[in-house]
N, C-alpha and C positions, 0 to 999 in steps of 0.2 A: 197696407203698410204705409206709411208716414215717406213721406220725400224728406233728405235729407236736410235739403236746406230747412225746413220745420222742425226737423230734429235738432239742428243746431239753436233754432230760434229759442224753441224750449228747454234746450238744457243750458241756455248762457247766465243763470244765476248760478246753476254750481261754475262754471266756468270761471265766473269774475271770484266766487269766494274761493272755490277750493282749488281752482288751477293751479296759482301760485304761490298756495299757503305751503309753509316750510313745516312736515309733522316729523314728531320725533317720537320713534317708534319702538316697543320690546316686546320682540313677536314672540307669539303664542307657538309656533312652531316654524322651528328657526332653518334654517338651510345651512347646508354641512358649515359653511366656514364660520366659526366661530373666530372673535379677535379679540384683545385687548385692550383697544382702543375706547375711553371713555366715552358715553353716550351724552349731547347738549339735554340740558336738566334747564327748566326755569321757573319762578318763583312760586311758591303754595300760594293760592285763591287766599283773596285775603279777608271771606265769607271763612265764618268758627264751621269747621268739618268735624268736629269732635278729636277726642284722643288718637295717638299714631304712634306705634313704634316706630322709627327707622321711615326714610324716605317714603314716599304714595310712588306707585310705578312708571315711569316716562309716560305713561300714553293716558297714565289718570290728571295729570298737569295739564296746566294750559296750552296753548298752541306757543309756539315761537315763529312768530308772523316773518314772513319774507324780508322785509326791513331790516329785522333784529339782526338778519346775517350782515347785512350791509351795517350796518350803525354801531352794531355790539361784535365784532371783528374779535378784538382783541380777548373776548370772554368766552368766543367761540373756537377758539384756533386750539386742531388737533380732536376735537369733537367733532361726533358723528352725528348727520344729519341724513334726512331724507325732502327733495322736494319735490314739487308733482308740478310742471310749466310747460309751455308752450318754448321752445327752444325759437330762438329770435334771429341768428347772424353766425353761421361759418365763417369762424379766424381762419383756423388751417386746420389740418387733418385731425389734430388731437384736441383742439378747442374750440370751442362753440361759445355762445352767452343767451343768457336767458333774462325773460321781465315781463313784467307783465302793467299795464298803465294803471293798471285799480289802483293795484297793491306797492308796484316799485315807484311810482309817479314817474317812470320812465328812464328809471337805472339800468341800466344791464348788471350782470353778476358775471364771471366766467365761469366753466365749467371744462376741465379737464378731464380726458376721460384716460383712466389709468385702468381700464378693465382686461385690455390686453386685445378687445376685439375692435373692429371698426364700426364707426358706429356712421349710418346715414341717415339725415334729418328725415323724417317722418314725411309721408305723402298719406292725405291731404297735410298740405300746413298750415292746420291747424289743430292737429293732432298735438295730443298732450304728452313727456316724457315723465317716469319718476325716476329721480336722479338720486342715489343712496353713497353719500362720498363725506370726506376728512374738509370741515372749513380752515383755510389758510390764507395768509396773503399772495397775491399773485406776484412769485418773482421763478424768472425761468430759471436761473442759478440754483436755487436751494429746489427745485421741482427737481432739475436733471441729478443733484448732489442724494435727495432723499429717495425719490421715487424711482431714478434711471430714465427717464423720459426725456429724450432730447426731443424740443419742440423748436430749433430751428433759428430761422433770424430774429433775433429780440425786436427789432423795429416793429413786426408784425403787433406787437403783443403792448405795444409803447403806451396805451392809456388803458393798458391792464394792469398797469406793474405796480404792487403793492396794491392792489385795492383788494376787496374780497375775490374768493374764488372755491370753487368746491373741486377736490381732487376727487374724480367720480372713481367707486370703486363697480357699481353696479349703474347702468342707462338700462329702462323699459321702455318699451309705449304703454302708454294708460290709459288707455279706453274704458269707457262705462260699457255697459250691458247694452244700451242703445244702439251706439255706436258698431258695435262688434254684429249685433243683427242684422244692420242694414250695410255690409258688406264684411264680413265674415273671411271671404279669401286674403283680405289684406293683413289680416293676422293668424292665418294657420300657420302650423310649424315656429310662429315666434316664441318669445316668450315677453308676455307683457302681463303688469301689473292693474288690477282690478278693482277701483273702487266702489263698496256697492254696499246693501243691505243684505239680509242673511233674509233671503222670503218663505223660503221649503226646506225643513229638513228630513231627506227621506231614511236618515241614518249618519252612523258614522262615518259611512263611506262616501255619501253622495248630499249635496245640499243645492238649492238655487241661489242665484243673487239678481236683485232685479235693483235700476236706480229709482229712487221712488219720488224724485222732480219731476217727472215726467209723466204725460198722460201714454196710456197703450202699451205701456211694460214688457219687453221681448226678457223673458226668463232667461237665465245663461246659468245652465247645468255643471256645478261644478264635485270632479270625483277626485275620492282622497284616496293617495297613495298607501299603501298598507304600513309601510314606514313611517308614517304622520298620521294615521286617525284615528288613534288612541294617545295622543299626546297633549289634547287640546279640546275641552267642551266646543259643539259648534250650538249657539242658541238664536233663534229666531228671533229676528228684528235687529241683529247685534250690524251696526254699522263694521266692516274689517275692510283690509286691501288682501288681495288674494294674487298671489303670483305662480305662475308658470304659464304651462307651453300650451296652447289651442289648438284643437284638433278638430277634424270633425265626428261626430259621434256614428263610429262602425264597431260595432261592439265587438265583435271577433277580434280587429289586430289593435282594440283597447286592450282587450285580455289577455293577449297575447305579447304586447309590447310593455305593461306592467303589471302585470302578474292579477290582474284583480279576478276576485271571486266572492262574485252576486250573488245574493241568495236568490233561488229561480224567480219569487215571485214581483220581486224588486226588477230584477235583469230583465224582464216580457214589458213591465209598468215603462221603463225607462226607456226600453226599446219601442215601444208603444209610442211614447210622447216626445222622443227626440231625435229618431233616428235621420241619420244625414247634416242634424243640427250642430250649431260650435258645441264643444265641451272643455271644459279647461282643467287639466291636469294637473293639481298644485303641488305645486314645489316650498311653498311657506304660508301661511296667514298670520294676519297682521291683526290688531285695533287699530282703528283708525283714530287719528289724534281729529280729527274735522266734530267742531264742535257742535251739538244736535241744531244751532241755529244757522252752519250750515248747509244743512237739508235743503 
């Protein structure tokens, strides 16, 4: 097994691309709360794609790079974004900020988290979030008037106020597959978000995901709820984010805690080759907007 510090060494091209890349996402199987709230759209490639009825899907569009929140404010406000960062500076209990030097050239963004839960920065730090929340301007006024969120002394917030800000309605961690290998107990029981390649599909119930920048590959077995795996082809090679809760792989109170039913020769195969290993129990997959040249 790889020592982590090599683990970081080698996974820091996805790091600088896709850490702080802002995707904007229309998942293939969504998680109960649907909303209203319009999804950021941004402009059709400007390569002839042939004929189109009606829009190409959020996640067939180009990226909306991290900047564009910062820059394009005002074209984003009230639209829904998702971004995948490295959280930078605790404001106070309900704010954080986030940047990254590639990509922000050294901005911060704020990040309000309006999920209802508390959220505590990530050990290591340098641990990645994905943040799924409404862009707006930061003013604590119109947060406590819209959202009910009192956040406190405005001074804290004084070179926040009116610049960009993401009111988070969802914070994960976002570990790769690598990552999650080489220490595994720091994210059981959570729920965090997964970016990865689609490596093995051993059905509709059960797939791999492995990151594929990396040499020495630690597979992360992921099984679909019976609620979700019929609602979405899974195919092989397909870049997605993959969310829910990590467990480790005891098949008894898998089967036991959602309901799943293996067919035997599959359930012996999986128990065979993962038993005691993470496993991640999804709650939603995505496509991933990460464009194939950030592989």
């Amino acid at each position: 097994m790889m020592t982590l510090n090599k683990y970081h060494n080698r996974k820091r091209s996805w790091s600088i691309r896709g850490s702080a890349i802002t995707v904007v996402l229309t998942a293939l199987l969504l998680p109960a709360c649907a909303n209203n709230e319009q999804q950021a759209t941004t402009p059709e490639p400007t390569a002839d794609t042939g004929a189109s009825t009606g829009s190409k899907p959020v996640a067939e569009k180009e990226n909306i790079t991290a900047p564009e929140v910062s820059q394009k404010t005002d074209a984003l406000i009230g639209k829904l974004v998702t971004i995948r960062s490295q959280p930078i500076n605790r404001v106070s209990d309900n704010v954080f900020t986030i940047t990254d030097r590639e990509v922000f050239s050294g901005e911060r963004i704020a990040v309000v988290n309006n999920t209802g839960k508390p959220v505590n920065l990530p050990e290591p730090q340098d641990a990645r979030l994905q943040i799924t929340g409404t862009v707006a301007k930061f003013n604590t006024n119109a947060i406590k008037q819209e959202y009910g969120l009192d956040l406190g002394q405005q001074d804290v917030y004084r070179e926040y106020e009116n610049k960009p800000a993401i009111i988070a309605r969802s914070i994960a961690l976002a570990p790769v597959p690598g990552e999650i290998a080489e220490n595994p107990k720091t994210y059981y029981n959570k729920v965090i978000a997964v970016p990865a390649d689609i490596a093995r599909v051993y059905g509709p119930s059960a797939f791999t995901l492995e990151d594929d920048t990396l040499l020495g590959n630690n597979p992360l077995l992921v099984l679909v709820t019976n609620q979700l795996k019929d609602k979405a082809p899974i195919t092989q090679g397909e870049k997605i984010v993959a969310t829910g809760t990590l467990r480790p792989f005891v098949i008894a109170e898998l089967e036991r805690d959602y309901s799943f039913t293996f067919d035997p020769q599959l359930r012996k195969q999986l128990e065979a080759d993962y038993n005691t290993k993470p496993v991640l129990v999804v709650e939603g997959i995505y496509p991933s907007a990460l464009p194939q040249s950030a592989k």
